[in-house]
PyMOL Python script that loads the backbone (N, CA, C, O; Angstrom):
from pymol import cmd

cmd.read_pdbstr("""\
ATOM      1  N   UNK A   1     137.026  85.119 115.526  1.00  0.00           N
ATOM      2  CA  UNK A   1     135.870  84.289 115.266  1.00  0.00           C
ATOM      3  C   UNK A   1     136.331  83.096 114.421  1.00  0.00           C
ATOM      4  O   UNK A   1     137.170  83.074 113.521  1.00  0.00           O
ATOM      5  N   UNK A   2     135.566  82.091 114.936  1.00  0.00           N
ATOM      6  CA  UNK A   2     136.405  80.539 114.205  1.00  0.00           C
ATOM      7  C   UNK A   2     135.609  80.679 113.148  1.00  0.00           C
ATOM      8  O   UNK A   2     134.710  81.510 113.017  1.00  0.00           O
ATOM      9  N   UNK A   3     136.071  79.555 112.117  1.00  0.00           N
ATOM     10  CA  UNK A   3     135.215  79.635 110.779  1.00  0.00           C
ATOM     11  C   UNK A   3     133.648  78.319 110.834  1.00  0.00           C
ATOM     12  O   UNK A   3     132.990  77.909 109.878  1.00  0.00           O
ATOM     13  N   UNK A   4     133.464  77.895 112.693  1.00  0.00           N
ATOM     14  CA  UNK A   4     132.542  77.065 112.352  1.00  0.00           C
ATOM     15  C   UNK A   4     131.491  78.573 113.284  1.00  0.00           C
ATOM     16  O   UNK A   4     130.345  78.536 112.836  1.00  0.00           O
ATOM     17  N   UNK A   5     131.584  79.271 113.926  1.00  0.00           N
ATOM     18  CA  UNK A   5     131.194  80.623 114.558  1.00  0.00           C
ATOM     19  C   UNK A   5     130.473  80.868 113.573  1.00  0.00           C
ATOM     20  O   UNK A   5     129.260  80.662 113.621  1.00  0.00           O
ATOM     21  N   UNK A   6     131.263  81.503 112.165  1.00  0.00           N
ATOM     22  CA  UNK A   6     131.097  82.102 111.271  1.00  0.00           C
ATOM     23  C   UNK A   6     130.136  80.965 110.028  1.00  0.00           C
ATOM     24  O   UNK A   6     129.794  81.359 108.913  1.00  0.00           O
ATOM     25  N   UNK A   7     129.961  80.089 110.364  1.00  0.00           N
ATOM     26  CA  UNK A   7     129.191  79.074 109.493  1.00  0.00           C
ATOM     27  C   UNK A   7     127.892  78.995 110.309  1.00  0.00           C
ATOM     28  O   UNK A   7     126.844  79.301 109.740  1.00  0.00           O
ATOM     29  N   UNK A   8     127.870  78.547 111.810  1.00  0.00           N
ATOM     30  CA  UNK A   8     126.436  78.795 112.928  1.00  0.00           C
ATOM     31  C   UNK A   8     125.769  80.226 112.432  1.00  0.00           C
ATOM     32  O   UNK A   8     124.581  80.348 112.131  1.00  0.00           O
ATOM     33  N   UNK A   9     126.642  81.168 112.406  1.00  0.00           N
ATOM     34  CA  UNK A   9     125.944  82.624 112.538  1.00  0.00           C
ATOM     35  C   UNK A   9     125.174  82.898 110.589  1.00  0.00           C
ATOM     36  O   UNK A   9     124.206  83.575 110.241  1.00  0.00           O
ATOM     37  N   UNK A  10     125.856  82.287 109.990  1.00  0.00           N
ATOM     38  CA  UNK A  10     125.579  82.466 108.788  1.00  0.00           C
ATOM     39  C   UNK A  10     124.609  81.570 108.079  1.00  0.00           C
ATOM     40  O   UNK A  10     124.247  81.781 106.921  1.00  0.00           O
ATOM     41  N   UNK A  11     124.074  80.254 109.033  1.00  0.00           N
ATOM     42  CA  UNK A  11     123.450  79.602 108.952  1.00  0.00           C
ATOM     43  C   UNK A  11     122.056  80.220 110.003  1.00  0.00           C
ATOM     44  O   UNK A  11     121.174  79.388 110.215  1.00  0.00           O
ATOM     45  N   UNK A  12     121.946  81.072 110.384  1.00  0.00           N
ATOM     46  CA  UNK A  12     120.579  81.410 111.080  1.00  0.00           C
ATOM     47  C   UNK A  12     119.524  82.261 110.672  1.00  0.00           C
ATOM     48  O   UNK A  12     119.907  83.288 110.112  1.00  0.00           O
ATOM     49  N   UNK A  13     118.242  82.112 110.803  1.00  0.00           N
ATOM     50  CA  UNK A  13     117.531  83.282 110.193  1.00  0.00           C
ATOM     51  C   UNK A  13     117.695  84.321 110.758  1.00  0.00           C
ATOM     52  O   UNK A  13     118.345  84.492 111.789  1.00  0.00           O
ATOM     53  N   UNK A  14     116.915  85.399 109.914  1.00  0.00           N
ATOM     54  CA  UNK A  14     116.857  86.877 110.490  1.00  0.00           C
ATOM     55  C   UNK A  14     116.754  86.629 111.590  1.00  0.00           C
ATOM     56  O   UNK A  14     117.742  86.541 112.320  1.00  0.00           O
ATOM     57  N   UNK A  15     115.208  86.403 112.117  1.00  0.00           N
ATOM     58  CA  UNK A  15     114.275  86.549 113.270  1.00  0.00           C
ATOM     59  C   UNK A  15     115.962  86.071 114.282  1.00  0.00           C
ATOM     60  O   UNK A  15     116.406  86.934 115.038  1.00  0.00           O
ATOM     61  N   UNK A  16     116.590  84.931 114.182  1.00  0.00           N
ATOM     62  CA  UNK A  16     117.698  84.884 115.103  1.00  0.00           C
ATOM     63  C   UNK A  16     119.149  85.528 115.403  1.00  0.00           C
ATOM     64  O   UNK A  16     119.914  85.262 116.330  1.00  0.00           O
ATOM     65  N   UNK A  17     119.291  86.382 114.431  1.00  0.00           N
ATOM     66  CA  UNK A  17     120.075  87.149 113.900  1.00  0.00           C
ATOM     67  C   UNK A  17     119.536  88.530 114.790  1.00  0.00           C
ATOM     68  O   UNK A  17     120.328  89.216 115.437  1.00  0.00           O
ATOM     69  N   UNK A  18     118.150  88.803 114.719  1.00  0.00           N
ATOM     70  CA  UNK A  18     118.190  90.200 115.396  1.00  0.00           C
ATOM     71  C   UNK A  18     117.850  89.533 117.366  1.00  0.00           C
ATOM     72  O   UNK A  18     117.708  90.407 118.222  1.00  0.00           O
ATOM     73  N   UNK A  19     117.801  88.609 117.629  1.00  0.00           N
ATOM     74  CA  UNK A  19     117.254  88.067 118.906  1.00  0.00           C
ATOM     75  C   UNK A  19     118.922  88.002 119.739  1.00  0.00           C
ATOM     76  O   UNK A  19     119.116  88.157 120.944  1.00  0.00           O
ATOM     77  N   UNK A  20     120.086  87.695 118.549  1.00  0.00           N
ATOM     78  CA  UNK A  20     121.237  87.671 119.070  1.00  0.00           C
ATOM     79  C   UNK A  20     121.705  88.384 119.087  1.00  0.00           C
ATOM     80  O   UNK A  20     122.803  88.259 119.629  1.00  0.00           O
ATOM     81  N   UNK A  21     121.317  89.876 118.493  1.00  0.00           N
ATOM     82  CA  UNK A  21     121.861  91.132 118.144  1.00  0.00           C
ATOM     83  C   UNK A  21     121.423  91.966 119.557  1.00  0.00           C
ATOM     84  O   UNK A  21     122.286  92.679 120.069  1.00  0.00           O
ATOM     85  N   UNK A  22     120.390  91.899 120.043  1.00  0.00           N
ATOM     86  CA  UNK A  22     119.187  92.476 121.184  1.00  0.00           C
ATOM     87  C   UNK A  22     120.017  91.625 122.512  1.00  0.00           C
ATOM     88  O   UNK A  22     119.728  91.963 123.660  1.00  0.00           O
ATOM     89  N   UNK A  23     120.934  90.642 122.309  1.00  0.00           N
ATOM     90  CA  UNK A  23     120.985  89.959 123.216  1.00  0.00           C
ATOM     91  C   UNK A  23     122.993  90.217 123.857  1.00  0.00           C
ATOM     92  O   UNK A  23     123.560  90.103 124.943  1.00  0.00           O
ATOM     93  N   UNK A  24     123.271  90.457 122.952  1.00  0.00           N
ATOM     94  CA  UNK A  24     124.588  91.112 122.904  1.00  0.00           C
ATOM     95  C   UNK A  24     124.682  92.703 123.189  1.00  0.00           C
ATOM     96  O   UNK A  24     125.588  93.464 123.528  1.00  0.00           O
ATOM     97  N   UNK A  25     123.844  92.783 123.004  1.00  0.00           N
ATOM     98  CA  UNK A  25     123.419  94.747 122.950  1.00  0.00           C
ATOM     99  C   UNK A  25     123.606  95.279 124.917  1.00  0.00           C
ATOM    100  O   UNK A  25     124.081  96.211 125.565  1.00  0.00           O
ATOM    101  N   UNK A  26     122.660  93.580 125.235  1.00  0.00           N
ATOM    102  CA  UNK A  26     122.430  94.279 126.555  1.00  0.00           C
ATOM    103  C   UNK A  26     123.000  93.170 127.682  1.00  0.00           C
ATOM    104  O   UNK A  26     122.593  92.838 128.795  1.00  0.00           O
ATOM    105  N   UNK A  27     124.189  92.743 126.817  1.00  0.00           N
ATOM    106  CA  UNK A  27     125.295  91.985 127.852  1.00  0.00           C
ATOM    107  C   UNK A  27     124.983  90.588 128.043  1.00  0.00           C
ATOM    108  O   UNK A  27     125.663  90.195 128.991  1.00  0.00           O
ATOM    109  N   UNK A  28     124.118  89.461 127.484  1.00  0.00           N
ATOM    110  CA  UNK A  28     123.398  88.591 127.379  1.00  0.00           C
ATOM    111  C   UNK A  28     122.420  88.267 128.209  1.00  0.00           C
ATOM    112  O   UNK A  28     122.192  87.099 128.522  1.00  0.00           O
ATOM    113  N   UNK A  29     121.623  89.466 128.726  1.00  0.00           N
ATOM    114  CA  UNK A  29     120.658  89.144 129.917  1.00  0.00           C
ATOM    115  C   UNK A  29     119.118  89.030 128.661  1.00  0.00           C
ATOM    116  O   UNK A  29     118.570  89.943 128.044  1.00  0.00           O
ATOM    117  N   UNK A  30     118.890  87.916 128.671  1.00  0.00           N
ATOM    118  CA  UNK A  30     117.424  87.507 127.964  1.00  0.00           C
ATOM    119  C   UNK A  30     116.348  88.392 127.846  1.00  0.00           C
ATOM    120  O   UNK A  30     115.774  88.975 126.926  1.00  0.00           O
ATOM    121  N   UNK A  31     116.240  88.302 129.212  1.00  0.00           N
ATOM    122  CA  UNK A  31     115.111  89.239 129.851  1.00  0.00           C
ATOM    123  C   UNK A  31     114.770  90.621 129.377  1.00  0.00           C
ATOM    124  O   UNK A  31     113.639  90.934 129.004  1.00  0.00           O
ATOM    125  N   UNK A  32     116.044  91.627 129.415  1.00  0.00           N
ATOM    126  CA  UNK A  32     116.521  92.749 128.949  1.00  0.00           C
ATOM    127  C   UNK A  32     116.193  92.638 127.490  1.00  0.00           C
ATOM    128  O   UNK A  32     115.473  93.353 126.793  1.00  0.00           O
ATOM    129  N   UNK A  33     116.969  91.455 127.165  1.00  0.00           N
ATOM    130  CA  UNK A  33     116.480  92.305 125.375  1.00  0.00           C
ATOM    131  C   UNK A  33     115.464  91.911 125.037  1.00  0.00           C
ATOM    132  O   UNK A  33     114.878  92.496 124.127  1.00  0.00           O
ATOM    133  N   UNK A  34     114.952  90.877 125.598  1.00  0.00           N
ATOM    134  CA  UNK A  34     113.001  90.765 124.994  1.00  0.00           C
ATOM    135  C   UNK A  34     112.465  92.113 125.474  1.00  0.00           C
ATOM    136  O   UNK A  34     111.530  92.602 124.841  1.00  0.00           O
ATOM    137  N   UNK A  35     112.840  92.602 126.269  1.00  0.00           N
ATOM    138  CA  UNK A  35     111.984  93.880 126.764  1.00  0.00           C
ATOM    139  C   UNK A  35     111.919  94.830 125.846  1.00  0.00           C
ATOM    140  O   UNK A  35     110.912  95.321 125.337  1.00  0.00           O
ATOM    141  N   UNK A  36     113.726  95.218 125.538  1.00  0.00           N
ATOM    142  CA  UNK A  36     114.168  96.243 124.374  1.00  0.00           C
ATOM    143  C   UNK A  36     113.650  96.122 122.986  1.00  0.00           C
ATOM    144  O   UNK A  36     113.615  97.048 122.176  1.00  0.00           O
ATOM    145  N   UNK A  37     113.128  94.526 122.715  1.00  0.00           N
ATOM    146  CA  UNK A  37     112.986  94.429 121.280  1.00  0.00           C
ATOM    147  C   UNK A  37     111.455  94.424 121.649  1.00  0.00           C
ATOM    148  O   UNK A  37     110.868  94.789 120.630  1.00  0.00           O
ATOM    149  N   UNK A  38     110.682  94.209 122.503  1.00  0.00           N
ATOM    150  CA  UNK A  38     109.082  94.394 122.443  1.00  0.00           C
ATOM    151  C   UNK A  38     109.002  95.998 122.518  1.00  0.00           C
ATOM    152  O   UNK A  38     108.076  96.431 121.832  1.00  0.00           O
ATOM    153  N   UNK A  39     109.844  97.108 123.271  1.00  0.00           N
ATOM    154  CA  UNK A  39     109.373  98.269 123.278  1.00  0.00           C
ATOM    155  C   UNK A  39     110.055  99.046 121.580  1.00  0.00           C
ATOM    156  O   UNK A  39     109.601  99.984 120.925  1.00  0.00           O
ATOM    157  N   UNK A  40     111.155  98.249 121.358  1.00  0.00           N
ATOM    158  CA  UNK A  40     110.978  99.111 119.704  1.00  0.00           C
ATOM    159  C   UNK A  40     109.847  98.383 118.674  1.00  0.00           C
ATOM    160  O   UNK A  40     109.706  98.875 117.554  1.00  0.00           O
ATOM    161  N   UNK A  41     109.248  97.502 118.970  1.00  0.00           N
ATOM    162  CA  UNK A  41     108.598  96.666 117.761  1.00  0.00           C
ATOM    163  C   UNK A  41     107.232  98.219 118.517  1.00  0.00           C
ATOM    164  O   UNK A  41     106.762  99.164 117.883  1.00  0.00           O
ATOM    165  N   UNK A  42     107.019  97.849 119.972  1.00  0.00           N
ATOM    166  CA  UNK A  42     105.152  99.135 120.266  1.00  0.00           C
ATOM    167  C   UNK A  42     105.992 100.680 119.712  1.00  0.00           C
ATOM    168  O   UNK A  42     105.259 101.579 119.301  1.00  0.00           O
ATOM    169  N   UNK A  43     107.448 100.900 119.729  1.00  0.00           N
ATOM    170  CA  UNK A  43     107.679 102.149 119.133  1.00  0.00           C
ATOM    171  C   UNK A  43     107.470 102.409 117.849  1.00  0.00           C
ATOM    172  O   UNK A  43     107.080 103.497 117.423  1.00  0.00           O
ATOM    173  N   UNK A  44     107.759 101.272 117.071  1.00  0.00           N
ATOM    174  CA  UNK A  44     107.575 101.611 115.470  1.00  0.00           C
ATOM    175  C   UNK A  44     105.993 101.140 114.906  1.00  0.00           C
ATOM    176  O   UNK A  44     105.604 101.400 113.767  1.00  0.00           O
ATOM    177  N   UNK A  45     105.397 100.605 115.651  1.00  0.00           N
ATOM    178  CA  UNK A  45     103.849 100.563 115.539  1.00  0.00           C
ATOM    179  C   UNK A  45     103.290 101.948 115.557  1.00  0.00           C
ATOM    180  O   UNK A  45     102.717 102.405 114.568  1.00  0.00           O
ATOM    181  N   UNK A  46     103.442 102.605 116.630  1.00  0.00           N
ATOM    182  CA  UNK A  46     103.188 103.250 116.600  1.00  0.00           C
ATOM    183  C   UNK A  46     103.871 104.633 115.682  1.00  0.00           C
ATOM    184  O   UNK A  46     103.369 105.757 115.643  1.00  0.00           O
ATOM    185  N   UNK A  47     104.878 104.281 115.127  1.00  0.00           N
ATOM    186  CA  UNK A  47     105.171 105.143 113.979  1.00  0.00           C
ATOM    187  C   UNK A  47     104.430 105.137 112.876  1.00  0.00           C
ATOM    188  O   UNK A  47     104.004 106.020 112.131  1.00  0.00           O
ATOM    189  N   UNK A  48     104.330 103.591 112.923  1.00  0.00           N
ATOM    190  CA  UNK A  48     103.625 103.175 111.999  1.00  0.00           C
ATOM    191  C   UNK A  48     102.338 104.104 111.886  1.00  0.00           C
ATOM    192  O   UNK A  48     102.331 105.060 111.109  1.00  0.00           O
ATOM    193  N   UNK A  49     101.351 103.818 112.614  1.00  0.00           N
ATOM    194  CA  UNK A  49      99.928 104.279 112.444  1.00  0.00           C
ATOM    195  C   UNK A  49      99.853 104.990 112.344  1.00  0.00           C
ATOM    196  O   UNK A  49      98.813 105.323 111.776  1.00  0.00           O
ATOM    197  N   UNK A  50     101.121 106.437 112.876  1.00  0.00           N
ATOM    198  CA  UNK A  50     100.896 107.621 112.565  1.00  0.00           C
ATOM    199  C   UNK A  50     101.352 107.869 111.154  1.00  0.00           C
ATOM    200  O   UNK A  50     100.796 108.718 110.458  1.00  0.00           O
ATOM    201  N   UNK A  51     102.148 107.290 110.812  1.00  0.00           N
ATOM    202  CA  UNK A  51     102.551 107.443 108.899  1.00  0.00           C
ATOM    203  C   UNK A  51     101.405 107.129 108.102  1.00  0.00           C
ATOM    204  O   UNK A  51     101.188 107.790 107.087  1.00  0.00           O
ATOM    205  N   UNK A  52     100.469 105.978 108.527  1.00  0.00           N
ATOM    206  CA  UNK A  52      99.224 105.705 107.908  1.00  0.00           C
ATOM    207  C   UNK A  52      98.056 106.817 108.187  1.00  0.00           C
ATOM    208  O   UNK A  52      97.268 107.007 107.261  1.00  0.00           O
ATOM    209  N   UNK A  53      97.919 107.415 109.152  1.00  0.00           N
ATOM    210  CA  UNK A  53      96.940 108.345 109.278  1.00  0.00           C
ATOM    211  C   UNK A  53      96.998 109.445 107.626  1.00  0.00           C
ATOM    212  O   UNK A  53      96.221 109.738 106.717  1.00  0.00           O
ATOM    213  N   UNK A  54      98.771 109.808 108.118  1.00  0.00           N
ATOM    214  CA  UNK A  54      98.765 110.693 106.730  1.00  0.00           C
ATOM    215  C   UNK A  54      98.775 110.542 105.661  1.00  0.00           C
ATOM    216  O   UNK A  54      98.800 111.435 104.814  1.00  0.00           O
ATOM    217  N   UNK A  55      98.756 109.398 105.478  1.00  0.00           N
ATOM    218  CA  UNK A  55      98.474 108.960 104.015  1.00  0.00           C
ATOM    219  C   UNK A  55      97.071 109.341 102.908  1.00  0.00           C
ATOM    220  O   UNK A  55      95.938 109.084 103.317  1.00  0.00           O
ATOM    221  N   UNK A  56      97.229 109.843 101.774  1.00  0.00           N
ATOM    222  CA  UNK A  56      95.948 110.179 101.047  1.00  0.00           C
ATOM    223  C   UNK A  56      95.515 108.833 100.492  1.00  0.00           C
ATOM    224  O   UNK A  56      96.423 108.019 100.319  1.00  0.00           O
ATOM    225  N   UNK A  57      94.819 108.626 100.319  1.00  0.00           N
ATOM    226  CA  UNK A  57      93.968 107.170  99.458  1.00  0.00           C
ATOM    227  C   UNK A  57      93.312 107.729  98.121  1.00  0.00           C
ATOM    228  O   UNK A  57      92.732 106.986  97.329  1.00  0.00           O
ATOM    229  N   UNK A  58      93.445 109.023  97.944  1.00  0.00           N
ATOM    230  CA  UNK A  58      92.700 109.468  96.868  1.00  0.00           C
ATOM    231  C   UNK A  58      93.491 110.673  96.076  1.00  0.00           C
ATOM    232  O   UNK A  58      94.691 110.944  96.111  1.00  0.00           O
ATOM    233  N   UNK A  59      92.487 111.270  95.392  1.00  0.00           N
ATOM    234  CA  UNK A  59      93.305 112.860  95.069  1.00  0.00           C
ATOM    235  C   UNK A  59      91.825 113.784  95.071  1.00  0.00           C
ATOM    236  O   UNK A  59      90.701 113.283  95.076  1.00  0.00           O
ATOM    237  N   UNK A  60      92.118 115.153  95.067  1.00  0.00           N
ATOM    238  CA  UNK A  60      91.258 115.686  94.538  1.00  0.00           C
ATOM    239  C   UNK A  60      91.371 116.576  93.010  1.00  0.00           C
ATOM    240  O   UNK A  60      92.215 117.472  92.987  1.00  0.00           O
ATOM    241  N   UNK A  61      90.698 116.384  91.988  1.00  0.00           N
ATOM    242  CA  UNK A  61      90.765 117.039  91.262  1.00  0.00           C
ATOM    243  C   UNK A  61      90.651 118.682  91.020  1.00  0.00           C
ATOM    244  O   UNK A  61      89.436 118.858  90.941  1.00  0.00           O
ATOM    245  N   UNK A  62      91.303 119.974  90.863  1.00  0.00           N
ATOM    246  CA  UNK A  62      91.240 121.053  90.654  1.00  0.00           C
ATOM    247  C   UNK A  62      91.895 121.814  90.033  1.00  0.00           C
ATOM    248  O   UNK A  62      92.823 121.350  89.371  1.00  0.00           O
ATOM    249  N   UNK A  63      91.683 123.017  90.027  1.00  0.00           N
ATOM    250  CA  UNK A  63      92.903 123.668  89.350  1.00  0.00           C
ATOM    251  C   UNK A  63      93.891 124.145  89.930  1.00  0.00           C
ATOM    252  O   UNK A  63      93.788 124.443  91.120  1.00  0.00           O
ATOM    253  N   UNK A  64      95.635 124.423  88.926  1.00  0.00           N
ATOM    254  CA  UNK A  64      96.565 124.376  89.170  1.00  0.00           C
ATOM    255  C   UNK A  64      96.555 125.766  89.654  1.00  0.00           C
ATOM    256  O   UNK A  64      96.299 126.698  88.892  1.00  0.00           O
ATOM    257  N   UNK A  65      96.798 125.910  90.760  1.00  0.00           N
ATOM    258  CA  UNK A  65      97.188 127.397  91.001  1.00  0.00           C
ATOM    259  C   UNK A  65      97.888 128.176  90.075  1.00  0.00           C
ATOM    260  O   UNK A  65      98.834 127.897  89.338  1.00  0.00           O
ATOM    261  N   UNK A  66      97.210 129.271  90.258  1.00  0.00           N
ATOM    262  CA  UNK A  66      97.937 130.508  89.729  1.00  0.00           C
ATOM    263  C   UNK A  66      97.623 130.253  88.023  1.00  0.00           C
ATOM    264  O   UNK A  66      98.318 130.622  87.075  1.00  0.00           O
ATOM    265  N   UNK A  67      96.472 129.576  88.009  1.00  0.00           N
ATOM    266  CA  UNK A  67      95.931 129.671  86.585  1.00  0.00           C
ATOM    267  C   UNK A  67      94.681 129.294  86.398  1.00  0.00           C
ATOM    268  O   UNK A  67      94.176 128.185  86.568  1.00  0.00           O
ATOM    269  N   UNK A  68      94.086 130.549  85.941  1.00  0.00           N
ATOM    270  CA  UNK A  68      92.628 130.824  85.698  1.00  0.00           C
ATOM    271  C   UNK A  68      91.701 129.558  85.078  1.00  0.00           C
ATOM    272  O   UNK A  68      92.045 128.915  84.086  1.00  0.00           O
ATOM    273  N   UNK A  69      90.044 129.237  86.101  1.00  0.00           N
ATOM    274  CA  UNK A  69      90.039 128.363  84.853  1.00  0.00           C
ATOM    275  C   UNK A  69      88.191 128.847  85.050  1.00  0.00           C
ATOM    276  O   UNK A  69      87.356 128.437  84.244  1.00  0.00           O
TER     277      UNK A  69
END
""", "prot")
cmd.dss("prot")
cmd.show_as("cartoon", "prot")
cmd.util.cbc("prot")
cmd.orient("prot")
C-alpha cells in the first residue's frame, strides 16, 4: 500500500470506511454489498427491538428473599 492509499483511506469517514469494507468483502460488486449491508443493518434492528422489549423501565419494590418482613 502506497503512502498516498494510506492518506485517501485515512482521510475518509466511517460511513465510507464500512461501504469499502462491504465492498471488498464481496469482490467489488456494488450491488452485493448494498444488499449485505441493508440485510445486517434489518438484522441488528431487529436485535435491537428484541433487547428493548426486555428491558425494565422501572423496579418493583419488595422484600429480599429469604427474609421475613
Amino acid at each position: 500500500m502506497t503512502a498516498a492509499q494510506i492518506a485517501e483511506i485515512a482521510s475518509m469517514s466511517e460511513a465510507e470506511l464500512i461501504a469499502l469494507a462491504y465492498e471488498e468483502a464481496v469482490g467489488g460488486d456494488a450491488r452485493r454489498a448494498l444488499l449485505q449491508a441493508i440485510e445486517d443493518i434489518l438484522s441488528l434492528e431487529t436485535k435491537l427491538a428484541t433487547a428493548e422489549r426486555r428491558i425494565s423501565y422501572g423496579y418493583v419494590r419488595g422484600a429480599v428473599p429469604g427474609q421475613g418482613t
